[in-house]
C-alpha positions as CSV (number, residue, x, y, z in Angstrom):
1,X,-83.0,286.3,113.0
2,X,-80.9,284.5,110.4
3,X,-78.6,287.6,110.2
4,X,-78.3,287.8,113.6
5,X,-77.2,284.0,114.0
6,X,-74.9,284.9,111.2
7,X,-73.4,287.5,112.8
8,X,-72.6,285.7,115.8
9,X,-71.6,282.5,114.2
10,X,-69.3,284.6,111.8
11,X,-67.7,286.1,115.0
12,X,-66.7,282.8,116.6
13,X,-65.9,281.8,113.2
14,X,-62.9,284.9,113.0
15,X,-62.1,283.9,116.5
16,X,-61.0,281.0,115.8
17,X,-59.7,280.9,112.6
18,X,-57.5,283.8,113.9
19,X,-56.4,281.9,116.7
20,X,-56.0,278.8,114.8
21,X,-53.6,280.9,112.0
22,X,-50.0,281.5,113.4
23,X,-49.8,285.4,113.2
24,X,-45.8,285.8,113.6
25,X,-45.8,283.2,110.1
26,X,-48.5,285.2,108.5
27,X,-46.9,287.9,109.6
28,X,-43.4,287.0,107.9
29,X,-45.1,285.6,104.3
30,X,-46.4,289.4,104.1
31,X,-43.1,291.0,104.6
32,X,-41.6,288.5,102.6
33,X,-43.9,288.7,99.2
34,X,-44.6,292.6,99.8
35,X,-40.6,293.5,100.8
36,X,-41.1,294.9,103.3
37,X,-38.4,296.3,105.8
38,X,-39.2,298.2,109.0
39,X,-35.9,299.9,110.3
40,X,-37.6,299.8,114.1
41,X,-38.7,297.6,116.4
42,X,-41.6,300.1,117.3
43,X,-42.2,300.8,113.9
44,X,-42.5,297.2,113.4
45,X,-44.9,296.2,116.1
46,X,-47.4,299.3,114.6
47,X,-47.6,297.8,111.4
48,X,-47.8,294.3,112.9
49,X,-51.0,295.6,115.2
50,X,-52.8,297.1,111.7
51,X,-51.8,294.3,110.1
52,X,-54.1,291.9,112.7
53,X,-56.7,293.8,112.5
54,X,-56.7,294.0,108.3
55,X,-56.0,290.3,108.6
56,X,-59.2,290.2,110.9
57,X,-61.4,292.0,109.0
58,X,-60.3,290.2,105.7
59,X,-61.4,286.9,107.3
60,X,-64.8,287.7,108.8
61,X,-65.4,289.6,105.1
62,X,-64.8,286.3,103.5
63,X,-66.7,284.2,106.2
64,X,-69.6,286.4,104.4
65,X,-68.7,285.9,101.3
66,X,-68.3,282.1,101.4
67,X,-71.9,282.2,102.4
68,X,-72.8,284.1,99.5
69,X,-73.5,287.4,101.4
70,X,-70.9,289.0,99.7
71,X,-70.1,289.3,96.0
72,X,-66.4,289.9,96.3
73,X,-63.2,288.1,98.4
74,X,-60.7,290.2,100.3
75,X,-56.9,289.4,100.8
76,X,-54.1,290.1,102.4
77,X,-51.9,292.5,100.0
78,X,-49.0,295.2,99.8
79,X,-51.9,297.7,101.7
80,X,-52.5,295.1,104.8
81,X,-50.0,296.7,107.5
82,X,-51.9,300.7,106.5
83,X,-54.4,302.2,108.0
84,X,-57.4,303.3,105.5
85,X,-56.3,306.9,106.4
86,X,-52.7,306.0,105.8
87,X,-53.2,304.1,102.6
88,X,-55.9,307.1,101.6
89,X,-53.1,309.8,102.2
90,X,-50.2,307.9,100.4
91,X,-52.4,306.2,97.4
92,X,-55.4,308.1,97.2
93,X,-55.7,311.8,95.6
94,X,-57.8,314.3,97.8
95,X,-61.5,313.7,97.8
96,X,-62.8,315.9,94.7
97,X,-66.7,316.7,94.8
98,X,-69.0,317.2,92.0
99,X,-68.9,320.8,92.1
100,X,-64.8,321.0,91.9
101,X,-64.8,318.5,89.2
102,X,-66.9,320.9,86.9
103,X,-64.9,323.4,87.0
104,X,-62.6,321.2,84.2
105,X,-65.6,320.8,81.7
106,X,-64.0,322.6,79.2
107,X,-61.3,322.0,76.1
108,X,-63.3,318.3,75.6
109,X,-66.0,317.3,72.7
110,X,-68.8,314.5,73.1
111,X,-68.9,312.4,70.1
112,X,-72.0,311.2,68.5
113,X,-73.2,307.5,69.3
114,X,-74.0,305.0,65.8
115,X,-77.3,303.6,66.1
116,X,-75.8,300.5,67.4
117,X,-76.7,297.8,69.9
118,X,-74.0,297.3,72.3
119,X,-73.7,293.5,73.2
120,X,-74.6,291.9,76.8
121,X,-70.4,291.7,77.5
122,X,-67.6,292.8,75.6
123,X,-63.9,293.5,76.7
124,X,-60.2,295.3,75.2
125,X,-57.9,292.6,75.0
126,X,-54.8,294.6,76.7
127,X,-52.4,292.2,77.6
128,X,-50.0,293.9,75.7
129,X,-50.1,297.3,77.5
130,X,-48.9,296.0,81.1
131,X,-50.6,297.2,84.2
132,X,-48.3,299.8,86.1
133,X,-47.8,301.1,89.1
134,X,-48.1,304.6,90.4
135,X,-46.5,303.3,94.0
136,X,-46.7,306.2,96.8
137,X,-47.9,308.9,94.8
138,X,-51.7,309.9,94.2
139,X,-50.7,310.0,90.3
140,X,-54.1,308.2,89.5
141,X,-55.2,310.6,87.2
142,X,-52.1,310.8,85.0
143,X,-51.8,306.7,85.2
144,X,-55.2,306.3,83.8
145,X,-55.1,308.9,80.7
146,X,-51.7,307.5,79.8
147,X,-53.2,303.5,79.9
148,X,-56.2,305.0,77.6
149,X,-53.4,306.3,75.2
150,X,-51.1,303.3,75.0
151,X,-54.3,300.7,74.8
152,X,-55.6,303.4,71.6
153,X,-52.1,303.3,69.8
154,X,-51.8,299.4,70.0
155,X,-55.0,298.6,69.0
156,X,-55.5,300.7,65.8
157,X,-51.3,301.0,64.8
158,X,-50.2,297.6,66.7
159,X,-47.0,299.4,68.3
160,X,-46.8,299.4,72.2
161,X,-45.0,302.1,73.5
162,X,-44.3,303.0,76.8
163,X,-45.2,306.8,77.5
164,X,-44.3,308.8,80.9
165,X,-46.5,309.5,84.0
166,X,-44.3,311.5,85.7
167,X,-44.3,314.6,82.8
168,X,-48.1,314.7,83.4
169,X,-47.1,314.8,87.5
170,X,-44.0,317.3,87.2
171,X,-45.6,319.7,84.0
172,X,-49.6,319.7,84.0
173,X,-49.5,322.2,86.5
174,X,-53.1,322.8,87.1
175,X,-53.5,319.4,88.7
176,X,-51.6,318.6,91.9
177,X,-49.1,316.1,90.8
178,X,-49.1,313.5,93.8
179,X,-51.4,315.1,95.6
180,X,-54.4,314.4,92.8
181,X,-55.4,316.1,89.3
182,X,-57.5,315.6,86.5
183,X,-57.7,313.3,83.6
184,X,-59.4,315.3,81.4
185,X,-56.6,318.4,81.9
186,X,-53.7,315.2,81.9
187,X,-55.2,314.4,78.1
188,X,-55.8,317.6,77.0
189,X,-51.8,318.1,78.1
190,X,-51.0,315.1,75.9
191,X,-53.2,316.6,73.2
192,X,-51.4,320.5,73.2
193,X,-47.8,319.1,74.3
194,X,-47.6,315.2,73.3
195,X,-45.8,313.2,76.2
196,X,-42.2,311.8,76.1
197,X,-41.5,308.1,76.3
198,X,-40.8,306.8,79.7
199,X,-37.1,305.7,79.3
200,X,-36.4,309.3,78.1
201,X,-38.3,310.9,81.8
202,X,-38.6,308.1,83.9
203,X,-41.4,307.8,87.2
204,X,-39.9,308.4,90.5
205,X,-43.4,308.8,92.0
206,X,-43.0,311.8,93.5
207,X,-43.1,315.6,92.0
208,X,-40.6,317.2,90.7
209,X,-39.6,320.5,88.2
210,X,-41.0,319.9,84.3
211,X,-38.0,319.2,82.6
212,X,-39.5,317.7,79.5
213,X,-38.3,318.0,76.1
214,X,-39.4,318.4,72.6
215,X,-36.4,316.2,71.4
216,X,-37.8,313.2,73.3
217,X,-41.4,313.0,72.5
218,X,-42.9,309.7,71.6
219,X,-45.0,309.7,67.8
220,X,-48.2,309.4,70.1
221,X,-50.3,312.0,68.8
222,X,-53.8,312.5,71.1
223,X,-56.3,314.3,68.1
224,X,-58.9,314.9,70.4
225,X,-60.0,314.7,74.1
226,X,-63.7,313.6,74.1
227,X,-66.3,313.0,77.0
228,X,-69.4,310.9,77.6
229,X,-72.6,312.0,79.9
230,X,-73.2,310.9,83.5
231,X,-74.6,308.1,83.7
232,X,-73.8,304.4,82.7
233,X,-75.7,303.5,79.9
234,X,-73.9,306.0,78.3
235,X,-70.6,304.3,79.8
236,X,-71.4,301.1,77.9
237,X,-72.4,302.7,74.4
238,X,-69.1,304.8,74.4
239,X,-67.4,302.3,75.7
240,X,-68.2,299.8,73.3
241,X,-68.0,301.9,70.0
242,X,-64.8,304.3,70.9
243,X,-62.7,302.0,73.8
244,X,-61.6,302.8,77.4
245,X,-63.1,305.2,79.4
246,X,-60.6,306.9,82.0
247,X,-63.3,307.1,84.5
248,X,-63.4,308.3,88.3
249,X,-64.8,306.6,91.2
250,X,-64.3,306.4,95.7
251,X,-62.2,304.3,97.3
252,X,-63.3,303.4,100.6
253,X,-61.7,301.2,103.1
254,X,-63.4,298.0,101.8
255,X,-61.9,298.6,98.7
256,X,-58.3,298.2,100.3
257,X,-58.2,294.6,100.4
258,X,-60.3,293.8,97.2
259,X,-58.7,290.7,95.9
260,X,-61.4,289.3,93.2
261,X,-65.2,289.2,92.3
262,X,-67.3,291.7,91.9
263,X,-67.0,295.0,94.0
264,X,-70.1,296.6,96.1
265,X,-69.7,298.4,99.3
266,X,-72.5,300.3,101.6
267,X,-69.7,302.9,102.2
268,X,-68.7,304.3,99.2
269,X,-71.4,306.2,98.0
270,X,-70.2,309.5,99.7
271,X,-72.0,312.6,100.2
272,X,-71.6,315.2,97.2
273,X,-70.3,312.7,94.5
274,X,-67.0,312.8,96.0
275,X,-64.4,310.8,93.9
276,X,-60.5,310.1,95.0
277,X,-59.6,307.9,92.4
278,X,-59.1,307.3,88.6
279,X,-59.3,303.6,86.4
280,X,-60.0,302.8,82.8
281,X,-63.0,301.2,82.4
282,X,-62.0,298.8,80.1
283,X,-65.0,295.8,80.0
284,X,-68.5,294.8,81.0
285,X,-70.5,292.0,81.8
286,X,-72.2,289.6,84.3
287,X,-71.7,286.6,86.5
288,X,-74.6,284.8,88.3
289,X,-76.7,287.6,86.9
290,X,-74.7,290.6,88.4
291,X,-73.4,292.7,86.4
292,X,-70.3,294.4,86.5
293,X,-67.7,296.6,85.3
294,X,-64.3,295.4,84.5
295,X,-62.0,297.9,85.5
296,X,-57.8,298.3,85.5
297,X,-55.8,300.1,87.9
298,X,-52.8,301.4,88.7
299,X,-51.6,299.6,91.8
300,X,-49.3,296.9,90.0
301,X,-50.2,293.4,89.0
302,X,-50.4,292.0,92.6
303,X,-53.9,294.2,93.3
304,X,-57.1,292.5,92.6
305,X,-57.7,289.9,89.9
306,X,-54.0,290.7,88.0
307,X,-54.2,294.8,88.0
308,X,-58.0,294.6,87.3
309,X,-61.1,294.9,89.5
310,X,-65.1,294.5,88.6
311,X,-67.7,296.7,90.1
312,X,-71.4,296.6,90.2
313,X,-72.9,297.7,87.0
314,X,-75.5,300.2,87.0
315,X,-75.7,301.4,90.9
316,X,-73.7,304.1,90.9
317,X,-71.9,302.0,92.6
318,X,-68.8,304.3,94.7
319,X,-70.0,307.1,92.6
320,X,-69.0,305.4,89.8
321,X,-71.3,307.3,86.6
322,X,-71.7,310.4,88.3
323,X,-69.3,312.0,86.6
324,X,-68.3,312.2,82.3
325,X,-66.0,309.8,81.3
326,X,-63.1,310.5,79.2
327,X,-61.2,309.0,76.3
328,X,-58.6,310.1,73.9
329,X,-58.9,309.9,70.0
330,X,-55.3,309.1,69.0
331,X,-53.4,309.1,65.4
């Protein structure tokens, strides 16, 4: 009965906070933060129609949330005028099931764990490896092995350097450049090939011939490309004694508007382990007695809580510990 008085109050509640807001002024603060230009008037009012109904949904979410039904506030952000099949098509690399991803389990070595007891929460301090942004391209995969490189080589050699996405997308061929790949293949790559700096072959997001060069590869050296088993646990203890994880997860539609707290969704958990995403696991921990995985992304600084998300901990949570981790040794 409560749920269903909920439901309706959280109805009227949209209704008229939607009616209160003044959607051309909304409306005009998106375009304005996100840039956006729309060359057409028709073009125009379609993205002005998705962008009520994200705006919609966003509200009634957080109506929840303030109530403390949800553990995690949406927002309006540079996805809020796409449709989750538009946004999934240009951001999102093809859904990648269990069985496909298997196929790859080959060319990595699982490290022994210390007889160590990992702590309740620990974190990377990162903020000297800036969060990126892979824009229109499903370049995920090469994103997330890259941030597990650059946050290796400043922590144990204190030099940040600034290595290139797009020769993973344009030259590790058995992946699908924008289309989707694998971070496992995108380190092993780094680990037979090394990878340029990203002055010397800059990311334009979109694929392109290999044109990459022995003359301009960075002093990065990946040693070895290791893996963790499926499940969480083993998540944490890797995690904690050998650094990020480059792990891979599914984003639903939920997911779109994430703008902070801690992650859960009842759609997400799709049939066969699917996965269309890769992040660096990069933290752990708990608030209010959830706890949560604190994870960066590849959507620019404007996504989420400054790059970052958290995730339920220990629920397979979007398929999230289905799947081996990865992480690079580097020297």
């Amino acid at each position: 009965m409560k749920l269903i008085i909920f439901s309706i109050f959280s109805i009227f509640a949209v209704i008229s906070i939607t009616n209160a807001l003044n959607l051309d002024e909304e409306w005009k603060k998106f375009k304005l933060e996100y840039n956006k230009v729309y060359p057409l008037s028709t073009e125009e009012n379609l993205r002005k129609g998705i962008f009520e109904r994200n705006l919609a949904d966003v509200m009634e979410h957080n109506a929840r949330y303030l109530s403390g039904m949800e553990t995690y506030e949406k927002g309006v952000n540079q996805f809020s005028d796409l449709t989750y099949e538009e946004f999934a098509k240009l951001y999102l690399g093809e859904k990648i099931s269990f069985n496909e991803l298997m196929t790859n389990a080959d060319g990595w070595i699982e490290k022994p764990l210390r007889r160590q007891l990992a702590p309740e929460s620990y974190a990377w301090d990162t903020k000297d490896v800036p969060v990126k942004n892979q824009a229109q391209c499903g370049s995920c995969w090469a994103f997330a092995s890259v941030a597990s490189v650059e946050m290796r080589y400043k922590r144990f050699h204190n030099k940040s350097y600034t290595l290139a996405e797009q020769e993973l997308v344009d030259c590790e061929t058995t992946s699908h450049g924008c289309s989707g790949g694998w971070s496992d293949l995108a380190l092993q790559y780094m680990r037979d090939n090394g990878l340029s700096f990203e002055k010397d072959y800059p990311y334009k997001g979109k694929d392109e011939k290999c044109h990459a060069s022995n003359e301009n590869k960075s002093p990065v050296k990946v040693v070895n490309v290791c893996s963790t088993p499926k499940d969480e646990v083993s998540y944490k203890d890797h995690f904690y004694q050998y650094g990020p994880l480059v792990v891979y997860y599914f984003v639903d539609n939920n997911f779109k508007q994430y703008k902070s707290g801690i992650f859960s969704s009842k759609t997400c958990n799709v049939e066969n382990a699917g996965i269309n995403h890769a992040v660096v696991l990069m933290g752990y921990g708990s608030e209010k007695d959830v706890k949560y995985w604190l994870v960066r992304n590849s959507w620019g600084k404007s996504f989420g809580e400054s790059g970052h998300f958290r995730i339920l901990r220990d629920a397979h949570m979007c398929n999230l510990g289905y799947h081996n981790a990865y992480y690079p040794e580097v020297a």
